[in-house]
Gaussian input, Z-matrix of N, CA and C with variables (Angstrom, degrees):
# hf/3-21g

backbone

0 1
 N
 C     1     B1
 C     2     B2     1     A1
 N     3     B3     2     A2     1     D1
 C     4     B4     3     A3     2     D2
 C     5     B5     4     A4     3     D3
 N     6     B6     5     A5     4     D4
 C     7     B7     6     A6     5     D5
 C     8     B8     7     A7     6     D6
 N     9     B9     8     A8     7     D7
 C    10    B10     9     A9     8     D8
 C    11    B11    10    A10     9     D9
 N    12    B12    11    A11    10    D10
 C    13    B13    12    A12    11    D11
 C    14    B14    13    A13    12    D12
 N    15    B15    14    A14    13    D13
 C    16    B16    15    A15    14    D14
 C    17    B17    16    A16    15    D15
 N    18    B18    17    A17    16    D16
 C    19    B19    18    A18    17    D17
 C    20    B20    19    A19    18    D18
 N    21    B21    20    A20    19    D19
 C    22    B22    21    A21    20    D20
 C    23    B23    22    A22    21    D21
 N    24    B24    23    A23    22    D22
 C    25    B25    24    A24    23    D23
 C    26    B26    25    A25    24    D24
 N    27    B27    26    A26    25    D25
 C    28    B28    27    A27    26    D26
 C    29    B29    28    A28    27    D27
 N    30    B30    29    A29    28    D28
 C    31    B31    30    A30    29    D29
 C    32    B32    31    A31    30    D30
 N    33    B33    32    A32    31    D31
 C    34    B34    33    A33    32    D32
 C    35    B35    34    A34    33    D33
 N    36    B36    35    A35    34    D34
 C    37    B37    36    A36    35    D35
 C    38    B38    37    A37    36    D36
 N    39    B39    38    A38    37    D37
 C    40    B40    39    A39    38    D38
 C    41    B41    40    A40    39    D39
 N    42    B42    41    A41    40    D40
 C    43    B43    42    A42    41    D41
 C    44    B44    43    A43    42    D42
 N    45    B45    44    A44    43    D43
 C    46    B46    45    A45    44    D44
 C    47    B47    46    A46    45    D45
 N    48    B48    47    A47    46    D46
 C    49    B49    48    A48    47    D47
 C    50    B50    49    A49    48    D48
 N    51    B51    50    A50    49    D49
 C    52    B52    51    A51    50    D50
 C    53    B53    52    A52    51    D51
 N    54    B54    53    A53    52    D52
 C    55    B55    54    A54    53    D53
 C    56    B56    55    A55    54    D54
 N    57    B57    56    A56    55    D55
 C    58    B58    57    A57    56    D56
 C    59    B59    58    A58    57    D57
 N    60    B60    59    A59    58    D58
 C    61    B61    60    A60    59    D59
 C    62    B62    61    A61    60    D60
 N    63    B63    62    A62    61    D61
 C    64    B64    63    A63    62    D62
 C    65    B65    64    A64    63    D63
 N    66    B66    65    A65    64    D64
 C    67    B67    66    A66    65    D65
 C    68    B68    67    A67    66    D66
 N    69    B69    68    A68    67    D67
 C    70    B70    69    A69    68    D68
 C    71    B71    70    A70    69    D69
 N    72    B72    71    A71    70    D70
 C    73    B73    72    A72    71    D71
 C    74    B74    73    A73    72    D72
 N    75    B75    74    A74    73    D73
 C    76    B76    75    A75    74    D74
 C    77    B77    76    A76    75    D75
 N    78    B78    77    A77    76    D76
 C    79    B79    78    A78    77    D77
 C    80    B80    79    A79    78    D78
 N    81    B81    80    A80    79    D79
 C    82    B82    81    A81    80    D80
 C    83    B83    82    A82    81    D81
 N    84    B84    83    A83    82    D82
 C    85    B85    84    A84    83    D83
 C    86    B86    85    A85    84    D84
 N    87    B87    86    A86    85    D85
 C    88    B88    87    A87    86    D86
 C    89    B89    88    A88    87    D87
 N    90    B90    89    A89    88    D88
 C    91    B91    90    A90    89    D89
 C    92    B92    91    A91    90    D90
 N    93    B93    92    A92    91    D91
 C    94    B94    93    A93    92    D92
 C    95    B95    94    A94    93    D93
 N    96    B96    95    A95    94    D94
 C    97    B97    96    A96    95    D95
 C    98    B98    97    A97    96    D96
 N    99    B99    98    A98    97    D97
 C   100   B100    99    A99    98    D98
 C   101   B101   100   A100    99    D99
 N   102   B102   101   A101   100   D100
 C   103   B103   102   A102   101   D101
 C   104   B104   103   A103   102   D102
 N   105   B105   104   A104   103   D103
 C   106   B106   105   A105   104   D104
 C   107   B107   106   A106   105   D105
 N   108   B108   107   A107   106   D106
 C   109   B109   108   A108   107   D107
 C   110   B110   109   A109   108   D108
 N   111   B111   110   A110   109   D109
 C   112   B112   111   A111   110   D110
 C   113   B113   112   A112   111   D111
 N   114   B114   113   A113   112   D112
 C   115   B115   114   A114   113   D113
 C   116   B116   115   A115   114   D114
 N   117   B117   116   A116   115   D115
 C   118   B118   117   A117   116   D116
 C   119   B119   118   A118   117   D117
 N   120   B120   119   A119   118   D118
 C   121   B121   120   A120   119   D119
 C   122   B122   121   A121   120   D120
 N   123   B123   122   A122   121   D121
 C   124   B124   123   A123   122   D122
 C   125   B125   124   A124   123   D123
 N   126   B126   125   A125   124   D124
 C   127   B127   126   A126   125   D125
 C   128   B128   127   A127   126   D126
 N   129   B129   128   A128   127   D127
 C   130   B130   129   A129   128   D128
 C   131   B131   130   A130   129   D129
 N   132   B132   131   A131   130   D130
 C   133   B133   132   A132   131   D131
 C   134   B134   133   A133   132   D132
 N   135   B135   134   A134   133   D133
 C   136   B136   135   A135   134   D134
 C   137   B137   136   A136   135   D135
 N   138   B138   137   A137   136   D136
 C   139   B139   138   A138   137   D137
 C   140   B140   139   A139   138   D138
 N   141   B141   140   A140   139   D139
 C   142   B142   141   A141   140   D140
 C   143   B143   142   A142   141   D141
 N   144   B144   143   A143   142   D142
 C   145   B145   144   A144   143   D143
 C   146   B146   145   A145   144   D144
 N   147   B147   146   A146   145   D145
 C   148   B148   147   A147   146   D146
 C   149   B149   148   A148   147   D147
 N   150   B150   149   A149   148   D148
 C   151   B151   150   A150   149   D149
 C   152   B152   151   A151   150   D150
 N   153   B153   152   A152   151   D151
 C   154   B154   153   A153   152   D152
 C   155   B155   154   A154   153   D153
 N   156   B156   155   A155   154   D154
 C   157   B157   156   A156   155   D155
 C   158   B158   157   A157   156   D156
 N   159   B159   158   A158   157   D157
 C   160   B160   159   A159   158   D158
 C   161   B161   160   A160   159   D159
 N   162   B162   161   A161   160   D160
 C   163   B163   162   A162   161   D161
 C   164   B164   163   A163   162   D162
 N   165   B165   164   A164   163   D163
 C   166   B166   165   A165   164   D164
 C   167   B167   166   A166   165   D165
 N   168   B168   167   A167   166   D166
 C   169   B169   168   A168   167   D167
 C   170   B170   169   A169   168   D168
 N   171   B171   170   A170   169   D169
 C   172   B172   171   A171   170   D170
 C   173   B173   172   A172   171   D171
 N   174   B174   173   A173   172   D172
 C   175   B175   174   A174   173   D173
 C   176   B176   175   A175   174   D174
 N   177   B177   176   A176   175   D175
 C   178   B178   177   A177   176   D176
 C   179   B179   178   A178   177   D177
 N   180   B180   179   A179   178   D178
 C   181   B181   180   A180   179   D179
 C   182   B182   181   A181   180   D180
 N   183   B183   182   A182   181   D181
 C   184   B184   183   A183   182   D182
 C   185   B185   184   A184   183   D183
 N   186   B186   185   A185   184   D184
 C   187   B187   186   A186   185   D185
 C   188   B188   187   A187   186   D186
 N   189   B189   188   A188   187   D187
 C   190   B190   189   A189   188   D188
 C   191   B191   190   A190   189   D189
 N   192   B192   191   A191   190   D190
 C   193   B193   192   A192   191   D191
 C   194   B194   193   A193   192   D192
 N   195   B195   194   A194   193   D193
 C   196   B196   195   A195   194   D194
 C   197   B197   196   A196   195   D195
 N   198   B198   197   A197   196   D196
 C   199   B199   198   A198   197   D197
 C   200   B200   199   A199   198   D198
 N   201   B201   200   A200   199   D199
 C   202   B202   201   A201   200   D200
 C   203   B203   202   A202   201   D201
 N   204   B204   203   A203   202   D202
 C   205   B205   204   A204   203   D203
 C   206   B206   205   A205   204   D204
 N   207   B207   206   A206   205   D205
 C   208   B208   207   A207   206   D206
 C   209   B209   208   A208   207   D207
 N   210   B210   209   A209   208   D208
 C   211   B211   210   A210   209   D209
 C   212   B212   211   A211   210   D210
 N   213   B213   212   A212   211   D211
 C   214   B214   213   A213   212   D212
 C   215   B215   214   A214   213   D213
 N   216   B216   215   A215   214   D214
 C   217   B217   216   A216   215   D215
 C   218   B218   217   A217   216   D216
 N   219   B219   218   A218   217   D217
 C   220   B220   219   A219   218   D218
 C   221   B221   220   A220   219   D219
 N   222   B222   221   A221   220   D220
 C   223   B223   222   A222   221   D221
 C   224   B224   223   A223   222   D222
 N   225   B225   224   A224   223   D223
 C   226   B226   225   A225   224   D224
 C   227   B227   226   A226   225   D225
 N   228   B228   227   A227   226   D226
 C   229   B229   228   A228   227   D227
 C   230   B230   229   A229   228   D228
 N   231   B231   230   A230   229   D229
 C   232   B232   231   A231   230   D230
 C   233   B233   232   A232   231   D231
 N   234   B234   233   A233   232   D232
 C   235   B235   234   A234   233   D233
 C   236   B236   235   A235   234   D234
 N   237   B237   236   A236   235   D235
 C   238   B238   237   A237   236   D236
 C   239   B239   238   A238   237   D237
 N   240   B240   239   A239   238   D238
 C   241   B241   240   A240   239   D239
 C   242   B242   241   A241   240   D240
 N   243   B243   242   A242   241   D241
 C   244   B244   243   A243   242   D242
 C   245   B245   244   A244   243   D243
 N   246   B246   245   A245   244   D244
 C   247   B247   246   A246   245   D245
 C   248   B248   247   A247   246   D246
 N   249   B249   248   A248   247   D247
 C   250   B250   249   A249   248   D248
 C   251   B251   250   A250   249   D249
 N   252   B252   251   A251   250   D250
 C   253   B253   252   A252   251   D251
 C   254   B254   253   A253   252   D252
 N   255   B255   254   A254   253   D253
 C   256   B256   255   A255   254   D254
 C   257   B257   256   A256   255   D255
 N   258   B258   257   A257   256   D256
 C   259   B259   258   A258   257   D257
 C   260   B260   259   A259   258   D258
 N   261   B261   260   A260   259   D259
 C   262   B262   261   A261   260   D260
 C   263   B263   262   A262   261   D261
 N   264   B264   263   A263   262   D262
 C   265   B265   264   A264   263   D263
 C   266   B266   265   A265   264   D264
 N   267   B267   266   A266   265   D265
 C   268   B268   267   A267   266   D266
 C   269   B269   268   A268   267   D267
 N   270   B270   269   A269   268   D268
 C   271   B271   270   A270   269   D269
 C   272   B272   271   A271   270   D270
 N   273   B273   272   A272   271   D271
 C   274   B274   273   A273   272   D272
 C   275   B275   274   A274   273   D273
 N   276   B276   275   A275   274   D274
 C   277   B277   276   A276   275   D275
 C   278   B278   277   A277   276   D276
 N   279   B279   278   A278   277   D277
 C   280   B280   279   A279   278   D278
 C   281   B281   280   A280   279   D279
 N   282   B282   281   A281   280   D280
 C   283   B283   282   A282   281   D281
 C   284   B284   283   A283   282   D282
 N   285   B285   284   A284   283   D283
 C   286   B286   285   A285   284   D284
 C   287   B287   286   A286   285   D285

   B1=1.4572
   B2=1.5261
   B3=1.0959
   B4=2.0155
   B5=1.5925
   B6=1.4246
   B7=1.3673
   B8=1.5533
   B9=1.6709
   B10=1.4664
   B11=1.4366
   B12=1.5227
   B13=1.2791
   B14=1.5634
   B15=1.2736
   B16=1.6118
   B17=1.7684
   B18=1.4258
   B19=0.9478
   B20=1.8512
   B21=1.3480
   B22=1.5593
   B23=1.3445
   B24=1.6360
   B25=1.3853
   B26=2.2384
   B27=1.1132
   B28=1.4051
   B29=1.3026
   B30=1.8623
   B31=1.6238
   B32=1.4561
   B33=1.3083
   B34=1.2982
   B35=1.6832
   B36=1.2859
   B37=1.5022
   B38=1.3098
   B39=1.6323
   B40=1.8351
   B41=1.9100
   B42=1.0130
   B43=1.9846
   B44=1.9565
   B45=1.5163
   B46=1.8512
   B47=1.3726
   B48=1.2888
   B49=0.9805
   B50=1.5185
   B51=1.2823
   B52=1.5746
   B53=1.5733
   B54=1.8223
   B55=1.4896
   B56=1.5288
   B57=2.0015
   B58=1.4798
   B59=1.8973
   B60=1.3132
   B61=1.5085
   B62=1.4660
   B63=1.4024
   B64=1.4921
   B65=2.1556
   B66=1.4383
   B67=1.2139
   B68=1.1970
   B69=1.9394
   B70=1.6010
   B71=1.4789
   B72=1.2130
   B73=1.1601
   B74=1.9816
   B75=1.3514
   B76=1.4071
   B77=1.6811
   B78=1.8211
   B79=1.0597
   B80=1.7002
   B81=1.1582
   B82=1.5455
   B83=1.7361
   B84=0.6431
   B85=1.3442
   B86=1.9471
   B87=1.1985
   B88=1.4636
   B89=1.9527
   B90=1.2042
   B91=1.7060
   B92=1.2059
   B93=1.3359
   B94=1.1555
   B95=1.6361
   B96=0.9272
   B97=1.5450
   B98=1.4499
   B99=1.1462
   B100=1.4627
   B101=2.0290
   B102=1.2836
   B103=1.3922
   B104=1.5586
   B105=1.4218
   B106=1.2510
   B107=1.3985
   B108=1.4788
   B109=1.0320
   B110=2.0744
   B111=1.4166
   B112=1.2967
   B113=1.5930
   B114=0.9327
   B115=1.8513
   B116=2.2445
   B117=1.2488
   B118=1.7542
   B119=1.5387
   B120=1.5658
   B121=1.0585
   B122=1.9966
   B123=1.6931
   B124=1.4537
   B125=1.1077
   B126=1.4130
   B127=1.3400
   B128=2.2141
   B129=1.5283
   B130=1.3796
   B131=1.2259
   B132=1.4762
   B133=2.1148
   B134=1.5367
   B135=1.3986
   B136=1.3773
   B137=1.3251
   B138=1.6483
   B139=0.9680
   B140=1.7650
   B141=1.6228
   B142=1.5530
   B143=1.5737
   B144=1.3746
   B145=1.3928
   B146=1.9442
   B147=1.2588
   B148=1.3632
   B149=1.8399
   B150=0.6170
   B151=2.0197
   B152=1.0664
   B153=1.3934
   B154=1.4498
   B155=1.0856
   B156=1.6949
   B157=1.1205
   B158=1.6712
   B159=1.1779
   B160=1.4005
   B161=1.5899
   B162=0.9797
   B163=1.4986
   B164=1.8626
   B165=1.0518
   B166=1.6270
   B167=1.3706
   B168=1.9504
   B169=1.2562
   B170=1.2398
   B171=1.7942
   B172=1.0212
   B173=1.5976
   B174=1.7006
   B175=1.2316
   B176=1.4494
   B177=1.1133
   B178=1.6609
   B179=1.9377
   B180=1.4852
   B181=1.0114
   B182=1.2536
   B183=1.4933
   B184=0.9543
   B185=1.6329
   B186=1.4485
   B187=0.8722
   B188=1.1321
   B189=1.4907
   B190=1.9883
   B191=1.9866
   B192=0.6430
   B193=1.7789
   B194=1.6259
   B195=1.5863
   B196=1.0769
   B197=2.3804
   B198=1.6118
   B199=1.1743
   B200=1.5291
   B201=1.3387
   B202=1.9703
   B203=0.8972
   B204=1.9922
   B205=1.5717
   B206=1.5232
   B207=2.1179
   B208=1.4970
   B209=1.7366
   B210=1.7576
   B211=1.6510
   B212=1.2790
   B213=1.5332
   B214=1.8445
   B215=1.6426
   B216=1.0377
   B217=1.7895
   B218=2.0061
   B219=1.3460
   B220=0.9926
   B221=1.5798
   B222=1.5441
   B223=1.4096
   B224=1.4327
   B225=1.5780
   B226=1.5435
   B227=1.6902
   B228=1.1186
   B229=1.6670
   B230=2.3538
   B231=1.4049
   B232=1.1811
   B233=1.3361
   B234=1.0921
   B235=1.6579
   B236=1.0018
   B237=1.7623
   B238=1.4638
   B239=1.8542
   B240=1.8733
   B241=1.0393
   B242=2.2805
   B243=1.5062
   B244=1.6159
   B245=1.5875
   B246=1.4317
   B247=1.4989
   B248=1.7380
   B249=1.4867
   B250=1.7433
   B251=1.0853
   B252=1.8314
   B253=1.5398
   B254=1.9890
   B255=0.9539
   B256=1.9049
   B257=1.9600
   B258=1.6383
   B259=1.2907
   B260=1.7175
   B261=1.5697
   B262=1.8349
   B263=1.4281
   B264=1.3647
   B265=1.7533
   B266=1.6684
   B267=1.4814
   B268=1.7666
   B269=1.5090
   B270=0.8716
   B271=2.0025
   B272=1.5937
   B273=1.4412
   B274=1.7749
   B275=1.4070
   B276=1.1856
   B277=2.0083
   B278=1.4673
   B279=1.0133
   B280=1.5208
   B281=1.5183
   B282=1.8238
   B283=1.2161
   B284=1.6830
   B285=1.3258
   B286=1.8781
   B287=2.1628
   A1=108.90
   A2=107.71
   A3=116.38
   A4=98.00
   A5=97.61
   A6=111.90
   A7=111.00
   A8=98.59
   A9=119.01
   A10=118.01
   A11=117.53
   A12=135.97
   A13=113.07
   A14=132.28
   A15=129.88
   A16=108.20
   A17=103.81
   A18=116.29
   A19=90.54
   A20=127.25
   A21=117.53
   A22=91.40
   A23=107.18
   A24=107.06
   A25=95.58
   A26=103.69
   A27=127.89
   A28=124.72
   A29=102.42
   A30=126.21
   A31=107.91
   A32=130.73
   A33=127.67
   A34=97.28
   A35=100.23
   A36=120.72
   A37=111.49
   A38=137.94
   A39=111.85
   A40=80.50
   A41=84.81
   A42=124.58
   A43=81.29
   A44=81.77
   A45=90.70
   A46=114.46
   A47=137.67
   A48=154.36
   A49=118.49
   A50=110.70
   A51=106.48
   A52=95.59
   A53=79.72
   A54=110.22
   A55=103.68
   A56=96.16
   A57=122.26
   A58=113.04
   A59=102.10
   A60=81.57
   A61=132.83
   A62=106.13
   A63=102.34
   A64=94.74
   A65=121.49
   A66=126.26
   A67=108.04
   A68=104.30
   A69=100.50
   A70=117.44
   A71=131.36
   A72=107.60
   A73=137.44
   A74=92.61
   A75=126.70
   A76=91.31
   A77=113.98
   A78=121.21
   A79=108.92
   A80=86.82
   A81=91.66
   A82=92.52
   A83=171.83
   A84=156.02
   A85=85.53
   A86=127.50
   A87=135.34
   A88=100.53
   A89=93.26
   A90=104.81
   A91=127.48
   A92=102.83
   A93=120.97
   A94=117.27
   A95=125.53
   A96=127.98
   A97=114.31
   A98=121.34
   A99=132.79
   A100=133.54
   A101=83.36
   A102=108.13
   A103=124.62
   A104=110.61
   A105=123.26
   A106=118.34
   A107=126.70
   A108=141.68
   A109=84.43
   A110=95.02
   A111=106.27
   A112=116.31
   A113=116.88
   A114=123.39
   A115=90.88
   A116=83.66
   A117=82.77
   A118=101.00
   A119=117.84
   A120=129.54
   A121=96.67
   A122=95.15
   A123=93.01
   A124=128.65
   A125=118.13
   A126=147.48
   A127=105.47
   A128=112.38
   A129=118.41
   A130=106.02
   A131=90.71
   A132=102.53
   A133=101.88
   A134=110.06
   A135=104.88
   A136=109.40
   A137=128.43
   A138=121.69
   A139=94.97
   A140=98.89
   A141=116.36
   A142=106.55
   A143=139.90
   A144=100.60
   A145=81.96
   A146=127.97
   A147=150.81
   A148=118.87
   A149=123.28
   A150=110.92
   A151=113.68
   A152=127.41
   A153=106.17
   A154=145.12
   A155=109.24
   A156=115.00
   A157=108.64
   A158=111.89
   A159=123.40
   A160=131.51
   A161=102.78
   A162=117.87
   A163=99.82
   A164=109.36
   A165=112.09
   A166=104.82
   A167=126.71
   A168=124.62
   A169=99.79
   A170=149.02
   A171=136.47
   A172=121.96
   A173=103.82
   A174=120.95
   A175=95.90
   A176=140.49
   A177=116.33
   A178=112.18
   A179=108.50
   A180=108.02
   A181=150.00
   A182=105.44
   A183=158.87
   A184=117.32
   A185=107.72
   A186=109.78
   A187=147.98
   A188=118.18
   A189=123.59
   A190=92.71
   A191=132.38
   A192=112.63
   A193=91.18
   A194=135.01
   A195=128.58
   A196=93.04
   A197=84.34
   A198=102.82
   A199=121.52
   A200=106.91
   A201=118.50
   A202=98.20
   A203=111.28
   A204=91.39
   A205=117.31
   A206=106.79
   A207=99.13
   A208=87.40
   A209=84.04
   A210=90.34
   A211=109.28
   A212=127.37
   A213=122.01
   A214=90.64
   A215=95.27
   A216=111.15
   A217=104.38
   A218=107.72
   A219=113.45
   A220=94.46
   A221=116.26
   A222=123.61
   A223=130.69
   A224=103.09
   A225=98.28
   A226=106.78
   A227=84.57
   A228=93.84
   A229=95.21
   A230=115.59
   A231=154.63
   A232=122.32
   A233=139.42
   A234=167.04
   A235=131.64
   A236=136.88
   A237=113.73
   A238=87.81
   A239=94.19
   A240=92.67
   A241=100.42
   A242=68.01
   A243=78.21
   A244=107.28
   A245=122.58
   A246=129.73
   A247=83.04
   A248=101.69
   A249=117.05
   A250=118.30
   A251=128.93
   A252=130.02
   A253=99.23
   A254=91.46
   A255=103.41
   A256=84.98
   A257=95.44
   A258=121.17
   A259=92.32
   A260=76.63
   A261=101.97
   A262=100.40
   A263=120.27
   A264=166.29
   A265=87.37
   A266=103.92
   A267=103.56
   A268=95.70
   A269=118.05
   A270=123.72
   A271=125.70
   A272=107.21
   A273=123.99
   A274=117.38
   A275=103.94
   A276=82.50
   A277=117.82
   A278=120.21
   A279=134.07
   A280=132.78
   A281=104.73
   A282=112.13
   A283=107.78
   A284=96.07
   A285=78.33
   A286=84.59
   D1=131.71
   D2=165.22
   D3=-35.06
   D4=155.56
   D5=172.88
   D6=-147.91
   D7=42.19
   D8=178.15
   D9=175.78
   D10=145.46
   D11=-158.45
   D12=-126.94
   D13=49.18
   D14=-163.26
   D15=-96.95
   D16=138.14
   D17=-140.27
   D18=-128.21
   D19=128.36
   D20=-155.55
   D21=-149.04
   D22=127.21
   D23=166.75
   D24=-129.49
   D25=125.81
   D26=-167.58
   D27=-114.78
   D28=106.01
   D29=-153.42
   D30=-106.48
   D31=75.17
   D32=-162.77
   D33=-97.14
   D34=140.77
   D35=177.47
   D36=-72.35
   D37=115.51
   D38=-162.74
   D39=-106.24
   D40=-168.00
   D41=175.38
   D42=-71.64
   D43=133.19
   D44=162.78
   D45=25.77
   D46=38.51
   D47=-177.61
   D48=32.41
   D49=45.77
   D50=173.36
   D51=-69.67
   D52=-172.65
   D53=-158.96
   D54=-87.28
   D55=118.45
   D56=169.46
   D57=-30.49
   D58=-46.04
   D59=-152.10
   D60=-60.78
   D61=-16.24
   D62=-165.45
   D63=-87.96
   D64=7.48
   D65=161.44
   D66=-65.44
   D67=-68.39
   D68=173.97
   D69=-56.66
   D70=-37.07
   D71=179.37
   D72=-54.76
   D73=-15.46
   D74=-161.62
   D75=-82.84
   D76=-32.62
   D77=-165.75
   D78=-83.56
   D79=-37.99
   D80=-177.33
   D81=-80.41
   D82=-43.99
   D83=-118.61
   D84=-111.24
   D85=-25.98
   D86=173.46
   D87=-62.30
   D88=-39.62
   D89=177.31
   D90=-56.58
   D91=-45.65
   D92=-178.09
   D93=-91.02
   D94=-49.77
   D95=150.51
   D96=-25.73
   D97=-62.69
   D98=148.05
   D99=2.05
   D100=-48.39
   D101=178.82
   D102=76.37
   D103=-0.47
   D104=170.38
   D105=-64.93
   D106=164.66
   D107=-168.52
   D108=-85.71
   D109=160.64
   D110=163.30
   D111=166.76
   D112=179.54
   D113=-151.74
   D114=-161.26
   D115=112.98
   D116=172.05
   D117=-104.01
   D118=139.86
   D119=-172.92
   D120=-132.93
   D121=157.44
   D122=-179.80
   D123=-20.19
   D124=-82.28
   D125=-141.82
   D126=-104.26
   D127=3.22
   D128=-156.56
   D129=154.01
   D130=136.78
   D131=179.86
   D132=-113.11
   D133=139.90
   D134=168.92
   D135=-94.69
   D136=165.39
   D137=168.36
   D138=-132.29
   D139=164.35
   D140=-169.55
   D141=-105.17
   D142=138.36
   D143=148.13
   D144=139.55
   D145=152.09
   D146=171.37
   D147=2.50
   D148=62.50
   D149=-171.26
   D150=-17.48
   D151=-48.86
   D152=167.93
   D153=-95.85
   D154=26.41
   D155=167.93
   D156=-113.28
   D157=-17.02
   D158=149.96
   D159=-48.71
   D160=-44.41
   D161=168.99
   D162=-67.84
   D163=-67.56
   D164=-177.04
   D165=-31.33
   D166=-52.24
   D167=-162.29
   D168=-83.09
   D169=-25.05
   D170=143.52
   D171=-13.23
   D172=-75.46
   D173=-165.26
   D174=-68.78
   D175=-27.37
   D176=171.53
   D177=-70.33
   D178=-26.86
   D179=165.89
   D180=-45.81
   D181=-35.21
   D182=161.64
   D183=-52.03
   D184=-77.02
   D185=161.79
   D186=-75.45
   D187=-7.42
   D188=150.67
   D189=-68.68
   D190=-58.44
   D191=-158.43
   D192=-44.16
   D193=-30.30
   D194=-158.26
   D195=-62.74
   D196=-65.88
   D197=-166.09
   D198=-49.78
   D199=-17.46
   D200=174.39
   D201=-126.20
   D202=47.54
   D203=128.63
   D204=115.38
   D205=-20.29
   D206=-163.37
   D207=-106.09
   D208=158.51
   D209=-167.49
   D210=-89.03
   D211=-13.43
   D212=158.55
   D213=-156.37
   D214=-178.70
   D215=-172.85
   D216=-141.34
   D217=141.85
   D218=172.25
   D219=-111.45
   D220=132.22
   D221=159.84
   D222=-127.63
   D223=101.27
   D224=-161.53
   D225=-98.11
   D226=135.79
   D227=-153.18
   D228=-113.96
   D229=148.11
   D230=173.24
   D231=-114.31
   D232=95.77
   D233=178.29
   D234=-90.42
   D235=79.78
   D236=-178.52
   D237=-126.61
   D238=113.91
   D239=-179.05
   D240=-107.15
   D241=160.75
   D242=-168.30
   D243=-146.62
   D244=123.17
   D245=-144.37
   D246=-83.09
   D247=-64.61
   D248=-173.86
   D249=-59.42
   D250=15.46
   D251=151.64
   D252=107.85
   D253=141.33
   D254=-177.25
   D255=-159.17
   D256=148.57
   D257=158.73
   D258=-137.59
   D259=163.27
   D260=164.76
   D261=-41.78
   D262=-77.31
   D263=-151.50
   D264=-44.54
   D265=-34.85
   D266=-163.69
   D267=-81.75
   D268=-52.95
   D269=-177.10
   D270=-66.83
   D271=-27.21
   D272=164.42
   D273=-99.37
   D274=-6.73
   D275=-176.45
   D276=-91.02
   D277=13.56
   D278=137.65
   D279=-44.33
   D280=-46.90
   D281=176.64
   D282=-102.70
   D283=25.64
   D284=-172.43
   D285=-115.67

């Protein structure tokens, strides 16, 4: 079981300020490559799955906005780490 819940919403600075999304999209597609569990929501995607390997898929995240182009990135990041195992599934299936 995961033993972490990080939660990333990703503010990359573009060229002349075009339009973010196809950055984030670039970001999530890093997510997903990844192989982690995850759920994209408006405003921030959580992801499921190891802290420190979570952090790692951050930092590649991170570092493609560098490579297409954006001149810094803000990544505000959400953390509930938990040694004895957490999923998404455990904190929402209340409301589902």
């Amino acid at each position: 079981m995961a033993n972490a819940l990080v939660s990333i919403q990703i503010i990359p600075k573009t060229k002349d300020g075009e339009d973010v999304i196809p950055y984030v999209d670039e970001a999530i597609r890093i997510i997903d490559e990844s192989g982690v569990k995850y759920q994209v929501h408006p405003l921030e995607t959580t992801m499921e799955g190891e802290l420190e390997h979570l952090f790692s898929v951050i930092t590649k995240m991170n570092e493609r906005m560098m490579e297409i182009g954006s001149k810094n990135v803000i990544s505000q990041i959400k953390v509930l780490y938990q040694p004895s195992g957490i999923t998404m599934d455990q904190l929402t299936e209340k409301y589902r």
